[in-house]
DRENMITI-781558 format. One record per residue (C-alpha): residue in three letters; x, y, z. Coordinates in steps of 0.5 Angstrom, whole numbers, plus 500, padded with zeros to 3 digits. Example, Ala and Ser with C-alpha at 12.3 -4.5 7.8 and 13.67 -1.06 7.14 Angstrom:
ALA525491516;SER527498514;
//
This chain:
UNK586474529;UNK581473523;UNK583466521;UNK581464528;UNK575469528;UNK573465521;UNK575457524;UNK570460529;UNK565462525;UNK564456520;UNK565452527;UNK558455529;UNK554454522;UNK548454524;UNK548460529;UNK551464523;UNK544461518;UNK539464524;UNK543470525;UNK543471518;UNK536470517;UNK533476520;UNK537481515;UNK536476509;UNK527477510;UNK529484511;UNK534485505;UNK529481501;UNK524486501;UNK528492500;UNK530488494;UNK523485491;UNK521492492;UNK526495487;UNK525490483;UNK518490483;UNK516497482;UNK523497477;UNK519492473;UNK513496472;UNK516503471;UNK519500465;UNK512497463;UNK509503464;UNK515506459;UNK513502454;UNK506503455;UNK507511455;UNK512510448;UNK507505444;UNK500510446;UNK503516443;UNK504519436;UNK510523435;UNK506529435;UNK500529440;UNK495534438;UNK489535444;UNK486539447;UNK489545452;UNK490541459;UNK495545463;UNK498540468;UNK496533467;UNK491532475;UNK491524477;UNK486527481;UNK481529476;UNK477524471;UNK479524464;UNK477530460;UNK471530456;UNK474536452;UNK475534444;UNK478537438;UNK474537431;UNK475532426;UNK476537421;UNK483539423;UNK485530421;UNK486533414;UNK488540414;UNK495537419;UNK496531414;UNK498537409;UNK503540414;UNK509540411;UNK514535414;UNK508530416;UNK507523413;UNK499523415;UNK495525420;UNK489520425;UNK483522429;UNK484517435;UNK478516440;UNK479513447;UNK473513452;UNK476509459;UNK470506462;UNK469500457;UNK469494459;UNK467487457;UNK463482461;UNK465475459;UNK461470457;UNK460468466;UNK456474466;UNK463478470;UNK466483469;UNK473483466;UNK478486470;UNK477494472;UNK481493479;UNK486499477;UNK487497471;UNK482501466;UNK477497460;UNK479502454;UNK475503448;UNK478506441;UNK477506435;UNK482503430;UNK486507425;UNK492504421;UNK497510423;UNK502508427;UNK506510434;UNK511515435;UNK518513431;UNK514509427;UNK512504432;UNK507499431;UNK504497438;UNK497492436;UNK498487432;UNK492482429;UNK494475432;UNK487472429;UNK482475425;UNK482482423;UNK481489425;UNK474492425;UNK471495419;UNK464497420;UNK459497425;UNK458492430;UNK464489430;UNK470489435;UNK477487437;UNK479485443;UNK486484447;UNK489477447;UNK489477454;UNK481480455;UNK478475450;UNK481469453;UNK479472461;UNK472472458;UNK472467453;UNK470469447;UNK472466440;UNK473471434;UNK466470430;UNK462471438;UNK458476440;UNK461480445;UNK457484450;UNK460490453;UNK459495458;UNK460503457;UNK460509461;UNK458513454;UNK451515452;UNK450507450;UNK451503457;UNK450496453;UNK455494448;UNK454488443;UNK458487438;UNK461481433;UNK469479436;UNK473480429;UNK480480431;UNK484478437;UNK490483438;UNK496484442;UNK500489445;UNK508490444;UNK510489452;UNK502487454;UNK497492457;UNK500492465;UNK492489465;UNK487493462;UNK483491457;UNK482494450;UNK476494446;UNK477496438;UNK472500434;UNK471502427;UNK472509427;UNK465511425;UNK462506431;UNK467509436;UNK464516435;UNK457514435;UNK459510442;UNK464515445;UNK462522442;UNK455522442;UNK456522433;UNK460529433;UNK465528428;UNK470530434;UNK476526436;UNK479525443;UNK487527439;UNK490527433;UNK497523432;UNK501527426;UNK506522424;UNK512525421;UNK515524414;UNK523521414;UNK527527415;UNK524531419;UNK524531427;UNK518531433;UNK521538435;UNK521540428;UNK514537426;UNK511540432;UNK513547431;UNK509547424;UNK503543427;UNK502549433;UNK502554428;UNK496551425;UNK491550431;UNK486554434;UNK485556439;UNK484551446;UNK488546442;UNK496545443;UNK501540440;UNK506536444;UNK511532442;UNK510525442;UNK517523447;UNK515529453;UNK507527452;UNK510519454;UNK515522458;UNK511526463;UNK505521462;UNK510515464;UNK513521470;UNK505521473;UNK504515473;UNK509514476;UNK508519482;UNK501516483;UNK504509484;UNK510511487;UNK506509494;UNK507502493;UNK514503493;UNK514507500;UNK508502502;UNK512496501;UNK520500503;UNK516501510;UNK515493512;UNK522491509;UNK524497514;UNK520494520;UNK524487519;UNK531490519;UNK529493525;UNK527488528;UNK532484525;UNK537488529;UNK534486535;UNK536479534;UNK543481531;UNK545485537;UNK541479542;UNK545475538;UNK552478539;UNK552480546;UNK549472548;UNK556471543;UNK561474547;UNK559472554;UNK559465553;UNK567467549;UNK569471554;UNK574467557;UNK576465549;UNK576473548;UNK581473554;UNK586468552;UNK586473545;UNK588478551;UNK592475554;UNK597472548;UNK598480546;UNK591482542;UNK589490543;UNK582491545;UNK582494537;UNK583487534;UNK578483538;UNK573488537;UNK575488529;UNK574480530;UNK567481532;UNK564486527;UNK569481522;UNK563475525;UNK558481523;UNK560483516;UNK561475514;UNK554475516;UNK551482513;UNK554479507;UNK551472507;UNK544474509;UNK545480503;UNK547475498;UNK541470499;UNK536477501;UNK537480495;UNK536472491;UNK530472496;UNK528479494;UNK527476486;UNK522470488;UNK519475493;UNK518481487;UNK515474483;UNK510474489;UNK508481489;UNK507481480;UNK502475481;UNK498478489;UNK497485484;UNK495480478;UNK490477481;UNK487486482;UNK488486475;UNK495490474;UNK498484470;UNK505485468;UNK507477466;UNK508480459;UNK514484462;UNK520480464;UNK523483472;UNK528488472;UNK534487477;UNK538494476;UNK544496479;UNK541500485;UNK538495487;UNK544490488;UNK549496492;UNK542498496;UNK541490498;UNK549489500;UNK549497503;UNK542495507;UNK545489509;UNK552489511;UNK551497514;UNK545494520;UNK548488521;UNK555493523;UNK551497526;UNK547492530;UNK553489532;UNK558495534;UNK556495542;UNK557487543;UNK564488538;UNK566494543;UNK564490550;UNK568485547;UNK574488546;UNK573491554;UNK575482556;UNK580484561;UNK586478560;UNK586476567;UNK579473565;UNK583467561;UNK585465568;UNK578464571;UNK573458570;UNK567462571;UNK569468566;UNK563471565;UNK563479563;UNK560484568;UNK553487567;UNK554495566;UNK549500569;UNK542502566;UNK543509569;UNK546510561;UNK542506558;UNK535509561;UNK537516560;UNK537513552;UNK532511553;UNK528516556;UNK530522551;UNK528517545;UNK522516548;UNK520523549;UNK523525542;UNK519520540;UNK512523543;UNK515531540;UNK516529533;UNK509524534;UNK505529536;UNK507534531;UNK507530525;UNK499528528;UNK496534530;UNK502540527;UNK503545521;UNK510541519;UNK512539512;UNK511532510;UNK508530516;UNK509523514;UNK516523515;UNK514526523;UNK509521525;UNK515515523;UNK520519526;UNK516519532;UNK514511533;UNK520509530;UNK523514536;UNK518511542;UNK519504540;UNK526505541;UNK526508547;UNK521503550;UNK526497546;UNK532501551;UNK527502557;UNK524494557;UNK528491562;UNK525496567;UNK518497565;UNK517490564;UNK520487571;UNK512489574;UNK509484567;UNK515479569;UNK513479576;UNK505479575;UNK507472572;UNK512470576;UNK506470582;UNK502466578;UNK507460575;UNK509460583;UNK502458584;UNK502453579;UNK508450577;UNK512451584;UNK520450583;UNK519450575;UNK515456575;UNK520460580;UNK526458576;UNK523460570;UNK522467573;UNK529466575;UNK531465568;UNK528470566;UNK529476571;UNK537473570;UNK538478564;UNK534484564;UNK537486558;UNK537479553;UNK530479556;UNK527486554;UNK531486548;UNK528480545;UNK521481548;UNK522488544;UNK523485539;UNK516482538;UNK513489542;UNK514492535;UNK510487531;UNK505487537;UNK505495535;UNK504496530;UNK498490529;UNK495493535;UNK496500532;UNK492498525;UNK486494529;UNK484501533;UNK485504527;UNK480499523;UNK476499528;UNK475506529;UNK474507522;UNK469501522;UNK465504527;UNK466512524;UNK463509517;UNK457506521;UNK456512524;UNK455516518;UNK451511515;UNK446511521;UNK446518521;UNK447522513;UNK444516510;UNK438518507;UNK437515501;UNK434508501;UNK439506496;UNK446508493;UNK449505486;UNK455505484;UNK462501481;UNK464495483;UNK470497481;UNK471505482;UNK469507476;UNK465512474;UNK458509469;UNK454513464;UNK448518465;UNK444513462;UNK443509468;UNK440514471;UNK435516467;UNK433508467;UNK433508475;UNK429514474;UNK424511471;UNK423504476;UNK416503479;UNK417506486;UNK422510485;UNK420517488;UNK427521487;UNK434519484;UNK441524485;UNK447523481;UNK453525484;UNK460526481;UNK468527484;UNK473531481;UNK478536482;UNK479543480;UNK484548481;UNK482555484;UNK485563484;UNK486563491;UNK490557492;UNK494553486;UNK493547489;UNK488541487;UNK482540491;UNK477536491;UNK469538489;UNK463534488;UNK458536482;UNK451535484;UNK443535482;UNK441541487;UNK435540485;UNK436533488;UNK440535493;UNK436533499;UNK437525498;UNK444526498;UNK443527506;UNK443533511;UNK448538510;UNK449544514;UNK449551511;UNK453556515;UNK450561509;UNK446560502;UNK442554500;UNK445548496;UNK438548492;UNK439555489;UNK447553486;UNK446555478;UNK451553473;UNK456560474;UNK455559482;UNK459555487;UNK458553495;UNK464552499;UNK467549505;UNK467553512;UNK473552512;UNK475553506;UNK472560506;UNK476562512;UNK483560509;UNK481564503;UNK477570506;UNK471569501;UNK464570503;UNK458569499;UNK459573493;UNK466573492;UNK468572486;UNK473566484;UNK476562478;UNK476555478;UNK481551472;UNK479543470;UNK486541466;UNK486548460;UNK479550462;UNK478556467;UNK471560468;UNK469564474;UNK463563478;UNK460566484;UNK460564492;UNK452563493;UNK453558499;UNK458555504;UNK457549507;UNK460546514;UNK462538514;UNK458533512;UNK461525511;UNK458525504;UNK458532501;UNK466534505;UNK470537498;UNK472543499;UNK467547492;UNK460543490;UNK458545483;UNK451544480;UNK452538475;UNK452544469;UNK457548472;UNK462542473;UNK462539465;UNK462547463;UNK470546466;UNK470539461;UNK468535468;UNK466528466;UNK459527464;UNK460520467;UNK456519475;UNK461517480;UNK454514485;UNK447515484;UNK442516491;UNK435513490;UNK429515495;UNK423511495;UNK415513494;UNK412512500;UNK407507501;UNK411502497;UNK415495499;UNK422496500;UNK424489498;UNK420490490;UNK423496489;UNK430493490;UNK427487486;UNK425492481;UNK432496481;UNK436490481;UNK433487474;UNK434494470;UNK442494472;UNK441486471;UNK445485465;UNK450492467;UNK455488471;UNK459494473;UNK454497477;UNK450494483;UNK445497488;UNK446497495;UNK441499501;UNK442502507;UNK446496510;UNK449493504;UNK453499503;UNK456500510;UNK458493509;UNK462494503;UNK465500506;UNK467496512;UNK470491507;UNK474495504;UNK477498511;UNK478490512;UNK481489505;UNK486493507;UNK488491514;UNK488483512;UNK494485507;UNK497490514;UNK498484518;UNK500479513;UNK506484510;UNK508485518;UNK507477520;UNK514478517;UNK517482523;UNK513476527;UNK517471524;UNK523475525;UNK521476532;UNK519468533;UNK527467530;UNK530472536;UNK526468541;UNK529461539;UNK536465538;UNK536467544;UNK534460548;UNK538456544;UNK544460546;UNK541461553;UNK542453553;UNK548453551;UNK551457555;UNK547454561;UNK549448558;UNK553446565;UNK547448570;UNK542444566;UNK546438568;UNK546439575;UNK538440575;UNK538433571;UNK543430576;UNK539432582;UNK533429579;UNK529434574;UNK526430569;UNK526433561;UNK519434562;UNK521439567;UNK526442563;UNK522443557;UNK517446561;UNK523450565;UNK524453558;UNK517454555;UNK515458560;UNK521462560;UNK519463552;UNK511465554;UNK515470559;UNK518474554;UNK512473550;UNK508476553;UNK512481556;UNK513483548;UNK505483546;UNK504487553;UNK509492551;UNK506492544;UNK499493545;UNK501499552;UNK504502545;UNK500500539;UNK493503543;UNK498509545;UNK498509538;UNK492507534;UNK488513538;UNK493519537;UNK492517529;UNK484517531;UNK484523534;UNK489526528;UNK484524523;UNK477526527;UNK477532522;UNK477527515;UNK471523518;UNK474518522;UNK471520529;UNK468515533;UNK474512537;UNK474504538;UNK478499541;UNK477492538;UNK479489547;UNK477482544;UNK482482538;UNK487485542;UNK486479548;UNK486475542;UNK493477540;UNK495476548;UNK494469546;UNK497468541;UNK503471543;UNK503466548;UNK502460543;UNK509464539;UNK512463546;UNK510455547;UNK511454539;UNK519458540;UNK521454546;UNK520446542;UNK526446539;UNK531450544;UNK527445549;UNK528439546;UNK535440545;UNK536442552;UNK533435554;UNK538431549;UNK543434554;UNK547428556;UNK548429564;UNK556428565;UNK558431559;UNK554437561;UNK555437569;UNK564437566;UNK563442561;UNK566450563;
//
């Protein structure tokens, strides 16, 4: 029986490549994915490894927060020379590192900052923990005195610059504008996963980054041979003072690597979620598949019968197809996912995290999760036709015209139903309920509802089906009927192959009422809370010095400036992290209305804090509470003077004036700066003049009222064009299930089709026949999809109405554009079934069973 199966299958090659190609795009993204994140885990390791000493002493930051900019707190200098003397260390160096410095290359662009950090630090020859040395000089030499600089290979080479060049650099420190002499072009052991380095003389380090304190970000103390990093580290902690700790250098690199991680670990989830559309969509194509096959096997399938073989062995014959196919569509997937892991290394390259110093790494896991994945869809997928195969009675070897019985629909829409209904439950309680990872709900609930309309299709779509059927009876007379008729003939191939489309459709149309709505909620704020004339900010998200907003102050025509900074803190009532905003209250009037349910903003002093309406109730404090707020190891207690309501710009939970949040260690850096005007004066000069004092500052720009709603908007359709470019895959899958299923159908109507050709319908009419069968059920897909996807983009609008995302808006043209294009896939879908129908020689085709 599998040797038959087996002849079968290599009969049929080409059969075997389209069913295998849905789960090989599928596989290939599970697979790109490990393979991706795998490879910069393993970059980050080495970066972790080379950037710590093997004992780190730094100031007392408690839990390492992602969410907080780099503390400003520091460790004295005086504490270098009395570590190096504790017993068991071979010395002891001062390292200062500010993350805001970037280099400007000699086109006057800023190099890198797209995620990456531009790093400035001093130079010290102590080494790495273990005795590593992570930087090398490749040409020149390391920096000696002030003025002088050293840059990454990579950065210098980005930026054009040869060793012996001046350098021009911008800062977040107390100097925003850099110049130095290039002196030495370094490189890094396993690269720098982007970022850039610039290297300073100690002494021109503290000046730039410390404001000239003798103050060090940490200190490295490197321990003698012989002596261990626990060892080195319990005698370096008995010497510190208080607010200073000491970690050993592998649980600092192990946690920091751990966070890193954590904070990444999006883009596996982000990329796993499209590999798990194609597999899904990829199922619908191999269950089409499989049960076209074994209705046009029905009478081979009977002889089988018929010559002794049990229900059990022809079904085992069927899933014996399926796992060869699961197992041949894994094997290239997984090959695939290598290239594709290849493509996502360069696509994130171009947005600054360049990992081509560190080679792919290909695990085990992600080998058995490829084979696991692949082979366990396709067996599932093809497990109802197996079992329906097995049910060919023997009698059917004896009929010319063996064909195997539809079964009712009363099961499948009952099914059907209940998925449907789930679906909506676990939706709306991942939406708009208190559940635990609510993400998991919402995907539990569209996953349930497409399924369930997937089962339910061949009902709810007949009206679609006949509202085209009138207009091609009315235009295309007999073809268009029987296109109809084709169409209508298997509901269930029908639905199933037009579902498969409806998922991709969905999911566009679902993203594009997303994009929209948060399109038109961004307008709607700027129009309504926007007050300044301009707002400055990072072009590459990064917070900038203090320093350029002195010089902003200081333009002709500026009438108030207001600096505002994002960060995050830990509060006595709640151990969470929660965002809080520091601002300028003496200035708070150009940052935009904010409604105050209680206090003032303008009365906040350096011990007093406003919070959230919200935030108030669930932590039942009133103005004067009492409550203590902890940034990194610093915690200070502030009294409620305020508490505010929503506002789309001031919406953190806690507001400190700017000297409350640096005595927490808050960064001394401006995340954006709100301009305002003198009355009187020319719009158009102002800017004019605010753009030439920020004209050699590449790494922050000004923009207007319109200027910034734009950006805004281009961020949101950033991230809509990389959607809908990652779920084109389960658009190809879909095209794939759409020729499979014509192709077949033309196979298995291959007599028909020659009896149409024989009383006089020309091949013209045949492809017609088919195309318009193939816009049928691409229609009846894009239809299905948009009902859903709409369904789906509103509720997820109505969930996020709170975060600011509260205009509804449904882009009708773009989804009209999508109903258009779904008509071209169903013209461009048919060439080849159509053509191969029309080579059809007619007596053949007429004798065929």
């Amino acid at each position: 029986m599998l040797r038959a199966s087996w002849k079968s299958l290599m009969a049929r090659k080409l059969r075997l490549f389209m069913s295998a190609f849905a789960i090989i795009l599928g596989v290939a993204f599970v697979a790109g994915s490990f393979v991706f994140t795998d490879t910069l885990g393993r970059s980050f390791d080495s970066i972790m490894n080379s950037t710590v000493g093997d004992v780190v002493v730094r100031p007392v930051s408690g839990e390492v927060d992602l969410e907080s900019q780099p503390s400003s707190a520091t460790v004295p200098g005086s504490l270098v020379k009395e570590l190096a003397s504790t017993p068991g260390a071979a010395r002891a160096d001062g390292n200062i590192t500010n993350f805001g410095t970037f280099v400007v290359g000699k086109n006057g662009k800023l190099i890198g900052g797209f995620g990456p950090p531009g790093i400035g630090a001093n130079y010290t020859e102590g080494p790495a923990a273990k005795g590593l040395q992570p930087l090398s000089i490749d040409v020149g030499r390391w920096p000696t005195a002030a003025g002088e600089v050293v840059l990454d290979e990579k950065t210098a080479d980005k930026a054009g610059y040869l060793v012996g060049e001046k350098v021009n650099l911008v800062s977040s420190g107390t100097q925003p504008r850099i110049t130095a002499r290039l002196v030495g072009i370094a490189t890094m052991e396993g690269g720098t996963a982007g970022a850039s380095l610039a290297i300073f003389d100690t002494a021109e380090a503290r000046t730039l980054f410390m404001d000239g304190k003798d103050v060090y970000t940490d200190i490295w103390v490197t321990a003698a041979d012989g002596t261990s990093q626990q060892e080195l580290r319990d005698a370096v902690a008995a010497r510190l003072p208080a607010g200073v700790e000491a970690v050993t250098g592998d649980s600092a690199a192990k946690a920091a690597a751990s966070d890193i991680q954590e904070a990444l670990g999006f883009i596996t989830t982000f990329l796993l979620i499209f590999a798990g559309v194609a597999l899904v969509v990829g199922s619908f194509l191999i269950v089409n598949t499989f049960s076209i096959l074994v209705a046009q096997r029905s009478r081979e399938l009977a002889l089988f019968r018929a010559l002794g073989s049990t229900r059990r062995q022809v079904a085992r014959s069927v899933l014996f197809e399926a796992s060869v196919i699961g197992l041949v569509g894994s094997v290239i997937g997984l090959g695939l996912g290598v290239v594709i892991a290849i493509g996502i290394r360069t696509l994130f390259g171009q947005f600054g995290l360049d990992l081509s110093g560190q080679s792919l790494i290909i695990s085990p896991r992600t080998v058995i999760v490829s084979l696991v994945v692949g082979l366990v869809v396709t067996l599932v997928a093809a497990y109802l036709p197996a079992r329906k195969a097995g049910k060919v009675p023997p009698v059917a070897a004896m009929r010319d015209d063996a064909v195997l019985a539809e079964s009712g629909m009363r099961g499948r829409t009952i099914v059907g139903t209940g998925l449907t209904v789930a679906g909506v439950g676990l939706l709306g309680a991942g939406l708009f309920a208190d559940v635990p990872k609510p993400t998991y709900w919402v995907g539990g609930g569209i996953l349930g509802i497409v399924l369930g309309v997937a089962l339910i299709s061949p009902i709810v779509g007949r009206p679609v089906i006949a509202a085209i059927g009138w207009l091609y009876r009315r235009t295309f007379g007999a073809v268009g009927l029987m296109a109809q008729q084709n169409a209508q003939r298997n509901p269930r191939r029908t639905g199933a192959t037009a579902s498969a489309l409806m998922i991709g459709v969905t999911l566009v149309s679902m993203m594009a009422v997303f994009g929209a709505s948060a399109k038109a909620s961004i307008d709607k704020a700027v129009e309504k809370e926007f007050v300044a004339d301009y707002v400055v900010s990072s072009v590459v998200g990064t917070p900038f010095s203090t320093e350029v907003t002195k010089e902003l102050a200081a333009v002709p025509g500026v009438k108030e400036v207001a600096a505002f900074r994002w960060d995050a803190v830990k509060s006595s009532a709640k151990g969470e992290n929660r965002g809080v905003i520091g601002i300028d209250p003496s200035h708070v009037g150009v940052l935009g209305p904010t409604p105050m349910v209680t206090g003032r903003l303008a009365d906040l002093t350096a011990t007093s804090v406003s919070i959230s309406q919200e935030r108030a109730t669930t932590d039942r404090l009133e103005v004067g509470s009492r409550i203590d707020l902890t940034r990194g190891g610093t915690t200070k207690p502030f009294t409620v003077a305020a508490i505010h309501g929503e506002s789309a710009l001031l919406s953190a939970d806690y507001l400190l004036s700017l000297p409350a949040l640096e005595s927490l260690d808050g960064p001394k850096t401006d995340s954006f700066v709100f301009v305002s005007r003198e009355p009187g004066t020319v719009p158009a000069q102002v800017g004019r003049d605010l753009d030439k004092a920020l004209a050699d500052l590449p790494v922050v720009t000004v923009k207007d009222q319109g200027e910034f709603a734009d950006e805004q908007r281009a961020q949101v359709n950033q991230m809509l064009y990389l959607i809908y470019a990652l779920l084109g895959l389960a658009v190809i899958i879909a095209i794939l299930g759409i020729i499979n299923t014509l192709a077949l159908s033309v196979i298995e109507r291959t007599r028909e089709i020659g009896l149409l050709r024989a009383v006089g319908l020309s091949r013209r009419q045949l492809k017609r026949m088919l195309r318009l069968e193939s816009i049928v059920i691409a229609l009846l897909g894009a239809t299905l999809g948009i009902g859903l996807g709409v369904a789906f983009g509103v509720a997820l609008q109505r969930s996020l109405a709170d975060d600011g995302i509260d205009v509804l808006a449904v882009p009708w043209p773009q989804l009209v554009l999508f109903v258009a294009l779904s008509g071209l896939v169903g013209i461009l879908a048919a060439w080849w079934p159509g053509w191969r129908a029309s080579k059809l020689d007619i007596l053949r085709a007429v004798t065929t069973e």
